[in-house]
C-alpha positions in Angstrom: 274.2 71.9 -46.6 276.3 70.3 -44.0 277.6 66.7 -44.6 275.4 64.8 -42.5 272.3 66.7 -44.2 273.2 65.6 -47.6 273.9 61.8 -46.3 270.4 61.8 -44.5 268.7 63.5 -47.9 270.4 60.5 -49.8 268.7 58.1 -47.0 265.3 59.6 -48.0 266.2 59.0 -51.3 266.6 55.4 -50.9 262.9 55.2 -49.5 260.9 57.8 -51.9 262.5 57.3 -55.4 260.4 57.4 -58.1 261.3 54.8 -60.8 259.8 56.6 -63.3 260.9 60.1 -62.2 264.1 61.9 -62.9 266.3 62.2 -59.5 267.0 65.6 -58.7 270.6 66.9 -59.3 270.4 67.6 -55.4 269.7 63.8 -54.6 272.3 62.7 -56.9 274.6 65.1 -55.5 273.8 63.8 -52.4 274.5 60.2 -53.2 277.7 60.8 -55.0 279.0 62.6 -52.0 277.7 59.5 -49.6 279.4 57.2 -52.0 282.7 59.0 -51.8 282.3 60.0 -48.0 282.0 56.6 -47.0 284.9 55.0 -49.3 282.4 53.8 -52.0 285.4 52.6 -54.1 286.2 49.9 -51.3 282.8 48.4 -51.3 282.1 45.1 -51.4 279.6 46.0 -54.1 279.3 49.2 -55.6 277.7 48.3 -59.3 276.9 51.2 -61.6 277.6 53.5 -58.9 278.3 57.4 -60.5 276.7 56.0 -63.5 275.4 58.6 -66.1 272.3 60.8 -65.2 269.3 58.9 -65.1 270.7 56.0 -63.7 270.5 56.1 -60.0 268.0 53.8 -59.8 269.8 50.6 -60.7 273.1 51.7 -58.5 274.2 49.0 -56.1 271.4 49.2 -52.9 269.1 52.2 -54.3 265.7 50.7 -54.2 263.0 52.7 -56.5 259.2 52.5 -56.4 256.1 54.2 -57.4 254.2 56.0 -54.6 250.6 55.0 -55.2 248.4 57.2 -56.4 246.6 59.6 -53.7 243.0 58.5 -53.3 
């Protein structure tokens, strides 16, 4: 998977993370290597960023929801 691929899979991440589901280990893969792609240690704000498993949810500017139920 080619750079950009893995920085537009973390994008979708952003909009469909479950709060209540696990995040794959290819979705966190693909947001560590956005963080460190894109200097995540310069940020202005980069809170619990590379936080333990499980925790992707409440890093700095990752927004989880629950999809609503299909009708």
């Amino acid at each position: 998977m080619n750079q950009m691929t893995r920085w537009l899979s973390a994008l979708a991440l952003l909009m469909s993370c479950s709060a209540q589901a696990q995040v794959s280990e290819s979705e966190r893969q693909a947001l560590i290597d956005f963080y460190h792609s894109t200097n995540g240690p310069q940020w202005l704000d980069s809170s619990n960023w590379l936080g333990p498993e499980g925790t992707e949810c409440d890093w700095q500017g990752i927004w989880c929801y629950e999809e609503p139920d299909a009708a």
